[in-house]
C-alpha positions as CSV (number, residue, x, y, z in Angstrom):
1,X,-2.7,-1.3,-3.7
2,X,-5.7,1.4,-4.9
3,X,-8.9,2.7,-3.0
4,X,-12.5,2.2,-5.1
5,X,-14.7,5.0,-3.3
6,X,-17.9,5.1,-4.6
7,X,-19.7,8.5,-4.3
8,X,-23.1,9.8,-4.4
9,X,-25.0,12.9,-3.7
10,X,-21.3,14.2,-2.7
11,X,-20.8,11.8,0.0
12,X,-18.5,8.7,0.2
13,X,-20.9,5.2,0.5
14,X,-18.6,2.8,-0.2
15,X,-14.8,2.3,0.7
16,X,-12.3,-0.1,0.1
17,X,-8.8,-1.4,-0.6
18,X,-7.4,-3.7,-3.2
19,X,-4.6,-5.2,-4.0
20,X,-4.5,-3.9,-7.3
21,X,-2.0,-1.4,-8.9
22,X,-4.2,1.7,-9.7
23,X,-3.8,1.6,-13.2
24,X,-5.1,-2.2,-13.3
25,X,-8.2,-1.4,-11.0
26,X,-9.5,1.6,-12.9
27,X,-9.9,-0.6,-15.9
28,X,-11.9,-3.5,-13.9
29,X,-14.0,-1.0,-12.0
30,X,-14.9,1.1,-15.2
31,X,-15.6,-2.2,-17.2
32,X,-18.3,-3.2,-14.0
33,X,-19.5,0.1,-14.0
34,X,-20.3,-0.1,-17.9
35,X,-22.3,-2.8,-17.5
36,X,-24.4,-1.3,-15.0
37,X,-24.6,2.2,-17.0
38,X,-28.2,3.8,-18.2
39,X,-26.7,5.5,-21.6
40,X,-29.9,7.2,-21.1
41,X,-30.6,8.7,-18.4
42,X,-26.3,10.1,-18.0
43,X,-23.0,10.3,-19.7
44,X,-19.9,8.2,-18.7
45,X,-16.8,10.2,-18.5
46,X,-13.1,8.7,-16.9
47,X,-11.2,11.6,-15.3
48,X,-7.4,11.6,-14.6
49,X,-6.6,13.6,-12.4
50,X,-3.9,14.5,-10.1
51,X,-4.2,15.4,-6.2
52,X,-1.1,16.6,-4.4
53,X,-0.2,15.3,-0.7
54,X,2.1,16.5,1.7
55,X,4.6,14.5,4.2
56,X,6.7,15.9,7.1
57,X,10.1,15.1,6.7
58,X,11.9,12.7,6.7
59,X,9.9,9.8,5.6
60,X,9.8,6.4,7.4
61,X,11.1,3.8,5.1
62,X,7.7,1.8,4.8
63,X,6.3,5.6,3.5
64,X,9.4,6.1,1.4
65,X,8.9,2.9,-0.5
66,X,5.6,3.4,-1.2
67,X,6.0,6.7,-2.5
68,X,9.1,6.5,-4.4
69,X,6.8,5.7,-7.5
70,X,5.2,9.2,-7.5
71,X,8.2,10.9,-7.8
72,X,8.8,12.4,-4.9
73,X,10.0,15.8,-4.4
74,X,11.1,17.7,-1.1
75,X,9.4,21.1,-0.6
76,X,11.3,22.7,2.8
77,X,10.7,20.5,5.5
78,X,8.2,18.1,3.6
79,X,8.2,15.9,1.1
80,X,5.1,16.2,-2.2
81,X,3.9,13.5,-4.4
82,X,1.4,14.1,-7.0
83,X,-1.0,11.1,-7.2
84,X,-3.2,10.1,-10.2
85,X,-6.9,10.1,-9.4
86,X,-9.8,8.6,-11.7
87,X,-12.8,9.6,-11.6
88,X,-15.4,7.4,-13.1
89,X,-18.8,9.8,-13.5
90,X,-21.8,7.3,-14.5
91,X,-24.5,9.6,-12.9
92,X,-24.5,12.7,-14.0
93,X,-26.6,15.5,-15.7
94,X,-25.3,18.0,-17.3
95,X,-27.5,21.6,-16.2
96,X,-26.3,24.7,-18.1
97,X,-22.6,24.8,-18.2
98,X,-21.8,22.8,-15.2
99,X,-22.1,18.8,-14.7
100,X,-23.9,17.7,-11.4
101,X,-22.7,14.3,-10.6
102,X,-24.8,12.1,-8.8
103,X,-23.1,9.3,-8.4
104,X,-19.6,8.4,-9.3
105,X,-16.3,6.1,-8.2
106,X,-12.7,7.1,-7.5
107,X,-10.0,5.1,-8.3
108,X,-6.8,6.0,-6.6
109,X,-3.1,5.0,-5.0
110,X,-3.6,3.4,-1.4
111,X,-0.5,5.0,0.7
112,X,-2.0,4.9,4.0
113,X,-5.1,5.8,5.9
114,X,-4.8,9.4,6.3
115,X,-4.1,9.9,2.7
116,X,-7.1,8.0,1.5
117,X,-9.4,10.3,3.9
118,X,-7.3,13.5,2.7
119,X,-8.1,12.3,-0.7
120,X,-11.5,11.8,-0.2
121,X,-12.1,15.3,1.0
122,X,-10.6,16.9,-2.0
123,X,-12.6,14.8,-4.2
124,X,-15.9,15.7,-2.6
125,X,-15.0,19.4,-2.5
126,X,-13.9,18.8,-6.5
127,X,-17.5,17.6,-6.7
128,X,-19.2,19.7,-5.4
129,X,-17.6,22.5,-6.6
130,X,-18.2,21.4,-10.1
131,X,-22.0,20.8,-8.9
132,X,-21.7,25.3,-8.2
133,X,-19.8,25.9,-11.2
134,X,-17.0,27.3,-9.9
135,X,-13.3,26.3,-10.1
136,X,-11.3,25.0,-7.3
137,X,-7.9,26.8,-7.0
């Protein structure tokens, strides 16, 4: 299963959940997207990315399972996965050295509610960030 966010003006205006594998979704959404796309008036860039979560151990089995993929690793008393996020920019301007990005959609692993909003937040902060120029750490 994957989340499609759509994103503009660095908020989140469209949410849902397939049941697509990630890597399957990206490639329809992008391919939508391209249709849509004004090559003049913005670029279209794909971004892979990565975005790190955090479980309390031990994981239920239902969690476990749907994790196991990411390669899950225990840190102390929690578990960390490193999930692939795409970012699919198709409204952006580019304004010095930094790219403001109007609107864009994420394409991401579902693993459960919580993880999609966590998700969502570090996107919007990647975002906007970007919009500042500066770096996230």
């Amino acid at each position: 299963m994957s989340v499609i966010a759509s994103v503009s003006k660095s908020s989140v205006v469209k949410k849902e959940v397939t049941n697509k594998d990630v890597m399957e979704a990206v490639k329809e959404v992008a391919i939508d997207l391209l249709k849509s796309w004004d090559p003049a008036s913005s670029d279209f860039i794909i971004l892979r990315d990565f975005y790190s979560v955090s479980y309390p151990a031990p994981l239920t089995k239902e969690l476990l399972e749907k994790l196991k993929k990411y390669s899950p690793k225990r840190v102390e008393n929690r578990i960390e996965v490193t999930l692939p996020i795409f970012e699919i920019v198709y409204g952006a301007q580019w304004t010095g050295g930094s790219l403001q990005v109007g609107d864009a959609t994420v394409v991401f692993p579902y693993i459960d509610d919580a993880t999609t909003e966590e998700v969502l937040r570090g996107i919007i902060q990647s975002l906007t960030a970007s919009e500042e120029g500066e770096e996230l750490e």
